[in-house]
KOLPAKE-436887 format. One line per field, with one value per residue (C-alpha): x, y, z. Coordinates in Angstrom, 3 decimals. Example, Ala and Ser with C-alpha at 12.3 -4.5 7.8 and 13.67 -1.06 7.14 Angstrom:
// residues 2
x <- 12.300 / 13.670
y <- -4.500 / -1.060
z <- 7.800 / 7.140
***
This chain:
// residues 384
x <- 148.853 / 146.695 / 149.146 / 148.983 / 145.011 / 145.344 / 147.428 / 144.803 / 141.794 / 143.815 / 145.266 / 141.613 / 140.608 / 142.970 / 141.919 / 138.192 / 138.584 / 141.002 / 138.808 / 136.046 / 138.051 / 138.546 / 134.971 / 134.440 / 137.042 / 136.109 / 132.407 / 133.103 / 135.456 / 133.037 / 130.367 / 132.297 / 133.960 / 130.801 / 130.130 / 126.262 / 126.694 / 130.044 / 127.705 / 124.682 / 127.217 / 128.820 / 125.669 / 124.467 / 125.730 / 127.004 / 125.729 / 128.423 / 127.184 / 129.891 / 129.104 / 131.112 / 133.722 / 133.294 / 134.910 / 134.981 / 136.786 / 139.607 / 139.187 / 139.743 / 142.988 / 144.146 / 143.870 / 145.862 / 147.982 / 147.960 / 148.610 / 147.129 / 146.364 / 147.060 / 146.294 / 142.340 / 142.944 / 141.011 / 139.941 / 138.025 / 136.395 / 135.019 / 133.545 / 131.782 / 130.396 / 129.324 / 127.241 / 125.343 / 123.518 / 123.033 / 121.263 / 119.470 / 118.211 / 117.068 / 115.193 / 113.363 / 112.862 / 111.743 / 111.109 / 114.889 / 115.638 / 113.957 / 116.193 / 119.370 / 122.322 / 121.649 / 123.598 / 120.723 / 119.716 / 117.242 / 114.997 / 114.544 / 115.051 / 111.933 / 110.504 / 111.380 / 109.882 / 106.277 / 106.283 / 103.744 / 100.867 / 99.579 / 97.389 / 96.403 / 92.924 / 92.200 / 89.862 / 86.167 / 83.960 / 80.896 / 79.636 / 78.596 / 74.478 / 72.969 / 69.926 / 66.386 / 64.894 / 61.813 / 60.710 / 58.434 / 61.332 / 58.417 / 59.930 / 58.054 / 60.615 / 63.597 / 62.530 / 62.368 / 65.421 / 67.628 / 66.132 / 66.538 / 70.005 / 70.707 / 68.899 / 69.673 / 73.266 / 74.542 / 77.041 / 79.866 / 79.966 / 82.036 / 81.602 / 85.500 / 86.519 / 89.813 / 91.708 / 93.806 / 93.505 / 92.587 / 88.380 / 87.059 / 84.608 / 84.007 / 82.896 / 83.929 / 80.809 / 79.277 / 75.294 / 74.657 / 78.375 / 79.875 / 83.444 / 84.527 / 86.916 / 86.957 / 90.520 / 90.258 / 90.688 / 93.607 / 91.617 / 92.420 / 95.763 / 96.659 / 95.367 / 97.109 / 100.261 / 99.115 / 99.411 / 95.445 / 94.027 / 90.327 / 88.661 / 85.295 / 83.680 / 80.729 / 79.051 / 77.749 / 77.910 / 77.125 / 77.978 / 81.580 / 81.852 / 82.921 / 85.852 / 86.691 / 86.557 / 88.912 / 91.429 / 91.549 / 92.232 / 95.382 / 94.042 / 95.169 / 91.447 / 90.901 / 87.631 / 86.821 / 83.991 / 84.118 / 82.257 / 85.191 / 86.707 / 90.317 / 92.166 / 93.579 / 92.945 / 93.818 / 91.493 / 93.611 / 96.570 / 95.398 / 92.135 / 92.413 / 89.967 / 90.549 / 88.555 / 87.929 / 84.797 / 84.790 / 83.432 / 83.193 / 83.930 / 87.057 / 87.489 / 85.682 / 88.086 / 86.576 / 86.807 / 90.238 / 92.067 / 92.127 / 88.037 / 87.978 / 86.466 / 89.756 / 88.513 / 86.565 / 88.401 / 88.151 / 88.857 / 91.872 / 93.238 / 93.109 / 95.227 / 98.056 / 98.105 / 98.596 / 100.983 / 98.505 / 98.136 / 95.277 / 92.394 / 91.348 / 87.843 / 86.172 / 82.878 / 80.662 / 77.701 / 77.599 / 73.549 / 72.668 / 76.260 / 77.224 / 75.798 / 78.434 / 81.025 / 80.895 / 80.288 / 84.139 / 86.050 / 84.585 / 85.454 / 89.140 / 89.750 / 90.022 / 88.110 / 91.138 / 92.838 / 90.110 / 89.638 / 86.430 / 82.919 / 80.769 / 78.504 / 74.728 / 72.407 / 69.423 / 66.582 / 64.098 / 65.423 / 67.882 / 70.388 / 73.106 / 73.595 / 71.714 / 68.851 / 66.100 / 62.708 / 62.763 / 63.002 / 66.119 / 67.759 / 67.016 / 68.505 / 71.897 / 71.545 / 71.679 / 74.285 / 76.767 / 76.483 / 77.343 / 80.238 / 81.688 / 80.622 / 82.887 / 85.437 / 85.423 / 83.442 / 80.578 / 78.126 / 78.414 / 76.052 / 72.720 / 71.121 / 67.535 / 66.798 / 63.040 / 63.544 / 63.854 / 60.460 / 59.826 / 59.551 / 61.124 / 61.688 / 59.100 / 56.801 / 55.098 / 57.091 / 57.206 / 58.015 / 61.370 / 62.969 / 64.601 / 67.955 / 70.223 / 73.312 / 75.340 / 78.979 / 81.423 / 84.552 / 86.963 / 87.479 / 91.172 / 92.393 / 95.786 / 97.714 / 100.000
y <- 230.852 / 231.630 / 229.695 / 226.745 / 226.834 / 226.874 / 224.107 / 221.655 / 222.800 / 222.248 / 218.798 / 217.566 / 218.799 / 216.302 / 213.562 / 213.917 / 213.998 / 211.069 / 209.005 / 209.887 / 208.602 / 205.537 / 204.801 / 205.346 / 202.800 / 200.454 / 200.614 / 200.206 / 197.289 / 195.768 / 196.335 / 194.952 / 191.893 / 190.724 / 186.803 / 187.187 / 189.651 / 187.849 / 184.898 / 186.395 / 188.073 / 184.866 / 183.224 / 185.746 / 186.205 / 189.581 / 191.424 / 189.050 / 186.012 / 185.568 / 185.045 / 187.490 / 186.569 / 184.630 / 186.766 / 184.123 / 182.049 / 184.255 / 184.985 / 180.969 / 181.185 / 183.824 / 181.334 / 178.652 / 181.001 / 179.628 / 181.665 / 184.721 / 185.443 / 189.340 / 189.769 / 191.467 / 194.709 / 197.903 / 196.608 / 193.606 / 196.165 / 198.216 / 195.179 / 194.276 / 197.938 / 197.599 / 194.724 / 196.079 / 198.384 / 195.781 / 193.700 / 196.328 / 197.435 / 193.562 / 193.846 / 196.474 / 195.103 / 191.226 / 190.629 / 191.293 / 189.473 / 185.957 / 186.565 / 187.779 / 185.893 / 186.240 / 189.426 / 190.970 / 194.490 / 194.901 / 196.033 / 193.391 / 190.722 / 192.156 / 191.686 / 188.392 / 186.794 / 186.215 / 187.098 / 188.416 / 188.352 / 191.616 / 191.298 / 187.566 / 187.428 / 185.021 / 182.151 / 182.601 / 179.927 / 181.410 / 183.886 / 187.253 / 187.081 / 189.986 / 191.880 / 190.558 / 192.064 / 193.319 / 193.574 / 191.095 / 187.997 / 187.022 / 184.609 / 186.286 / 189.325 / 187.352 / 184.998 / 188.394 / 189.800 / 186.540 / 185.986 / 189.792 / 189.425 / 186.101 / 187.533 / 190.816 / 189.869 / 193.601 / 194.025 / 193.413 / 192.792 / 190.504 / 191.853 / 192.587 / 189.600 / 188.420 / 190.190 / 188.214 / 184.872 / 181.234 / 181.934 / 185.088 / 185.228 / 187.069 / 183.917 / 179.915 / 178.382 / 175.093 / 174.869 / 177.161 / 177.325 / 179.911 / 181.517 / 185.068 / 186.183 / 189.543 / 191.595 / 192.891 / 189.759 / 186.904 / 184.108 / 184.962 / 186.225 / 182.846 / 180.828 / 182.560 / 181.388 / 178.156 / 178.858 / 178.297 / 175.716 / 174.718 / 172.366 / 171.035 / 169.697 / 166.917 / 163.928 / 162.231 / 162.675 / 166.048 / 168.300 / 168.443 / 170.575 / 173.801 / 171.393 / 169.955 / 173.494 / 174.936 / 171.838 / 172.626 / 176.188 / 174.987 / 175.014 / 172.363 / 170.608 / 168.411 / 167.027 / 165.444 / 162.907 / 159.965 / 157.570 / 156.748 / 153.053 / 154.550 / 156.555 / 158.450 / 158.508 / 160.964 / 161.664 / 164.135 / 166.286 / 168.615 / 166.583 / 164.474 / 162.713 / 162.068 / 159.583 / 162.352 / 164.328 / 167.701 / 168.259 / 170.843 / 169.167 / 167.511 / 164.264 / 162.815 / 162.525 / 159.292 / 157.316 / 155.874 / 156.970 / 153.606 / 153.562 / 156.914 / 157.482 / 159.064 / 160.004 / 162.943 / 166.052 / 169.913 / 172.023 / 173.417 / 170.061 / 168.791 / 172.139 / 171.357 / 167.609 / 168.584 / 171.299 / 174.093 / 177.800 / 178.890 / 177.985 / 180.012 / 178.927 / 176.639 / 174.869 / 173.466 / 171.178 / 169.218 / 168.621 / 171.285 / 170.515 / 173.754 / 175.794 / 174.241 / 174.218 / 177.893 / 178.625 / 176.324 / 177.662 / 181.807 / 180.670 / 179.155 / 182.031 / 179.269 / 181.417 / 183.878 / 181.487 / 181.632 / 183.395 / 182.581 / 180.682 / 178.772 / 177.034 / 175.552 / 176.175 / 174.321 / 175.829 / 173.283 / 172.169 / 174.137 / 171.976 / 169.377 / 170.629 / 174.006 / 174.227 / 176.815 / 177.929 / 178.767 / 182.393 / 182.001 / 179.335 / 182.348 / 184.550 / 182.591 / 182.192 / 185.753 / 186.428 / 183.901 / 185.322 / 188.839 / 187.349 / 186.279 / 190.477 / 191.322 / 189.154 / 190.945 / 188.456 / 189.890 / 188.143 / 188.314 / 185.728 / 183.735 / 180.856 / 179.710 / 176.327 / 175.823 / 172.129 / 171.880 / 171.931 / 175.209 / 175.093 / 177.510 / 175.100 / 172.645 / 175.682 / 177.893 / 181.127 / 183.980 / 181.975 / 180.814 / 177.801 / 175.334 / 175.411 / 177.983 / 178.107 / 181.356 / 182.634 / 185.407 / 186.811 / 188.081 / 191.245 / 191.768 / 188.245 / 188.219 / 184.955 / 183.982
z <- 132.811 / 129.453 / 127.174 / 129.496 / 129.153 / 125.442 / 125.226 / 127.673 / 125.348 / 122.551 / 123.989 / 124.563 / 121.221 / 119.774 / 121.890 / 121.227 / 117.477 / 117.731 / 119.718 / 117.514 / 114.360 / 116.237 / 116.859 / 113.633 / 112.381 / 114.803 / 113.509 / 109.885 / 110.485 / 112.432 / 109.670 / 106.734 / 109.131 / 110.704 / 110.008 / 109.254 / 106.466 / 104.921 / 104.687 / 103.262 / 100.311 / 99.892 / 98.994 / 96.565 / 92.922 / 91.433 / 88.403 / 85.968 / 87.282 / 89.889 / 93.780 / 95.958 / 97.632 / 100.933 / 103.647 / 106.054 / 104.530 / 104.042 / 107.562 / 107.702 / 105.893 / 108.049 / 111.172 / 109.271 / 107.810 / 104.631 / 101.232 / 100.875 / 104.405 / 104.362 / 100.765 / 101.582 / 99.151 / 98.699 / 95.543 / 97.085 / 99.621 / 96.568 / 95.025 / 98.698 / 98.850 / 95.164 / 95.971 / 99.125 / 97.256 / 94.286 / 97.157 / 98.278 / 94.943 / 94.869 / 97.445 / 95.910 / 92.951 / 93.186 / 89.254 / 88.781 / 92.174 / 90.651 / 87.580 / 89.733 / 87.867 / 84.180 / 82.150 / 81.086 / 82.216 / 84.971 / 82.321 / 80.103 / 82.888 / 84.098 / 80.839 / 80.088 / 82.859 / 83.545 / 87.514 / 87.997 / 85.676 / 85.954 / 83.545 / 83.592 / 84.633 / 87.700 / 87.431 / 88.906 / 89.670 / 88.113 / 85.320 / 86.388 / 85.781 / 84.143 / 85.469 / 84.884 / 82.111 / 83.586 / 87.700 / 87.270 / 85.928 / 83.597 / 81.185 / 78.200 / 79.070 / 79.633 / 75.841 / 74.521 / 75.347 / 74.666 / 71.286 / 70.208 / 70.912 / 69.217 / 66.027 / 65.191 / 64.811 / 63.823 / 66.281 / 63.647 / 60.259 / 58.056 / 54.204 / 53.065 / 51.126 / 50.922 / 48.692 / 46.038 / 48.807 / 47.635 / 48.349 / 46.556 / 49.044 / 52.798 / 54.371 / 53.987 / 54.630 / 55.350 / 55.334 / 58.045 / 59.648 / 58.313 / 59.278 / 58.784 / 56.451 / 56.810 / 56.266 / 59.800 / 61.364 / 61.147 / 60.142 / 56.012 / 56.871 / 58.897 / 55.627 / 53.022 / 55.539 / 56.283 / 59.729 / 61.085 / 62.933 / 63.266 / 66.394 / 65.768 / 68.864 / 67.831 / 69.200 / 65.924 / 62.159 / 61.594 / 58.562 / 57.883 / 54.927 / 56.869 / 58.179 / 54.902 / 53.282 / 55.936 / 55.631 / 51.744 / 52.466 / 54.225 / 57.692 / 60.158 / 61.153 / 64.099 / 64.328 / 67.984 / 68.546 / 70.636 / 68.623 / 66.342 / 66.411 / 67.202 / 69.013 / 65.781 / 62.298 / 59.496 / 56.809 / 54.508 / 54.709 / 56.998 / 58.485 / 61.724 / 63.722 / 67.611 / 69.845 / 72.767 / 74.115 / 75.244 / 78.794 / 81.589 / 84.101 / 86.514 / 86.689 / 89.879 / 92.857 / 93.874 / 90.629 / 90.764 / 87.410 / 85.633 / 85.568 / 84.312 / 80.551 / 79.523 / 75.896 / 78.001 / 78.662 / 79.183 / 76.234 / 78.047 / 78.886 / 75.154 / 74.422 / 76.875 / 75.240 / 72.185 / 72.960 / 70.864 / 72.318 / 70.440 / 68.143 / 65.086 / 64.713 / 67.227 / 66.238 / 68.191 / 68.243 / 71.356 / 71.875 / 74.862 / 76.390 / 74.678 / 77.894 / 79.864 / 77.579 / 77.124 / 80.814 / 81.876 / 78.551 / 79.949 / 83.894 / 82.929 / 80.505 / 77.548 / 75.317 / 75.067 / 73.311 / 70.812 / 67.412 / 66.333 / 68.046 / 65.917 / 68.076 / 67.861 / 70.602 / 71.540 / 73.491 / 73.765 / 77.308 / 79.643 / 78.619 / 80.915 / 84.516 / 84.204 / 86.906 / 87.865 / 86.908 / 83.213 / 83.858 / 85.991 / 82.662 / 79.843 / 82.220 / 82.939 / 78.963 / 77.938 / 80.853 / 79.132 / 75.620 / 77.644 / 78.932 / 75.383 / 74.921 / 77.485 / 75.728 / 72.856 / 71.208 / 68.792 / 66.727 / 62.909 / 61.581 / 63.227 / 61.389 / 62.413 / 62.123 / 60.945 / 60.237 / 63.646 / 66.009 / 67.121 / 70.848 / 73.542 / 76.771 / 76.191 / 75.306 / 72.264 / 72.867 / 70.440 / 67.142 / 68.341 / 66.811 / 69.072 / 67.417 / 66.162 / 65.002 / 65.882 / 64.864 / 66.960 / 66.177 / 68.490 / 67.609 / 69.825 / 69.261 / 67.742 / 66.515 / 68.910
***
């Protein structure tokens, strides 16, 4: 009676672990033959390059029992199981999915393409204002502030000349333009290449001996003013003249395109025409347009792309499109030269203009002249 109880338990032993293999079969055939995931493998590449192998259609071939139809090896299997977890790492990863295909390493096809920008900075639509100067917003404290800063320019200096280079000299200067030279900086290591290139931003027939200076030194030079009689001319080797304005703003929506003044552009919109990525000195003297100007080239990151700012400021008037009581102007002034700070921009150099009247917003205020030209380097800029 006891042996014929041993062999039941033992009987249904066998016959639960046999039906539990089965299940188990069943489930894994049904995992690896199900039409959704053959599909979604057969659209996606492998490692190499090569798309896995479309499981339905073999299934296909099968039905019309064509060549092949019993031929699904363990090999084939491997390669399927090999690829799940290559599409699940995918999906963990999507810098390496976007490049999925190439024969790079996940590594360096992370590296090689610009996903996502971690460290582009987005575009703002205004300048982060600094706080008043005083309780009171008096515009003798705000004046005070804004012309300490613009003329105590100590925050770098530029006295290494350029050792054994084509100017024995820390600066290449033009009346009161003057451009830095210093070792510590690429602007003499780009000349001594050749490799430097130079915008000047005008609206007349000022000086030009800073440009001409620079183009002898081997730097490429293009002067833009749009009072020239063509499009295009070329006055030396390295010296060109361009028929375009720099501006701040878009183009109005509701102009149609063919009535637009198309010699007016944004700074960052010349750069894309003429297929340059950076500037190594950028002068300026645009009549009280500059305010602007520096405000659109801070906003659209532009002045990233810069080395060096020469620029002339005028202070008799809040200049084109800045409003406000005077107090509030100064203010959004001094909060703009901040924001070239926070670029890494610092003043090296400050020219007052006494030939010029001396009037601070249509006012006697403090001695100040109503022009000055000013000069920044960027001190983390790096030729690109």
């Amino acid at each position: 009676m006891m042996s014929k109880d041993k062999s039941r338990k033992a009987f249904a032993l066998h016959l639960c672990l046999l039906f539990t293999t089965l299940l188990i079969a069943v489930q894994i055939y049904m995992e690896f033959r199900s039409p959704q995931s053959s599909s979604f493998l057969g659209r996606l590449p492998t490692p190499d390059g090569h798309g896995v192998p479309d499981l339905s259609r073999d299934q296909g071939r099968r039905r019309s029992g064509g060549r092949g139809a019993d031929q699904v090896d363990l090999s084939r299997d491997m390669v399927i199981k090999r690829q799940v977890s290559y599409v699940r790492s995918l999906q963990r990863n999507p810098a390496v999915m976007t490049a999925v295909g190439g024969t790079e390493s996940p590594e360096k096809l992370a590296d090689c393409c610009p996903v996502q920008h971690k460290h582009r900075k987005s575009q703002r639509w205004h300048i982060d204002l600094q706080p008043w100067a005083s309780p009171n917003h008096s515009l003798e404290d705000e004046a005070k502030r804004f012309l300490d800063y613009i003329t105590s320019p100590q925050q770098i200096s530029c006295g290494n000349a350029l050792e054994n280079g084509v100017i024995n000299n820390p600066w290449i200067t033009g009346s009161p333009w003057l451009a830095c030279l210093d070792g510590r900086y690429s602007l003499a290591q780009q000349i001594k290449k050749k490799q430097c290139r130079v915008y000047s931003l005008g609206l007349g027939s000022e000086d030009k001996q800073l440009e001409v200076s620079l183009a002898k030194a081997g730097c490429e030079v293009h002067c833009f003013n749009p009072s020239i009689k063509v499009p295009h001319v070329q006055e030396a080797q390295r010296l060109w003249h361009h028929r375009l304005s720099i501006d701040w703003r878009d183009p109005n929506p509701a102009i149609s395109p063919n009535k637009q003044h198309s010699n007016t552009k944004k700074l960052g919109a010349i750069l894309n025409d003429f297929g340059h990525r950076k500037i190594d000195v950028l002068k300026a003297d645009m009549e009280s347009a500059e305010w602007k100007i520096l405000e659109n080239l801070v906003l659209e990151n532009v002045i990233d792309k810069i080395g060096q700012l020469l620029f002339e400021v005028h202070l008799h008037w809040p200049g084109f499109e800045v409003s406000g009581n005077d107090s509030t102007v100064v203010r959004y002034w001094y909060s703009l030269l901040k924001e070239l700070e926070h670029s890494h921009f610092r003043l090296f150099h400050s020219h007052r203009d006494d030939s010029k009247p001396q009037v601070f917003l249509q006012k006697n205020l403090l001695n100040a002249s109503s022009s000055y030209t000013l000069s920044w380097v960027n001190t983390k800029w790096r030729h690109q």
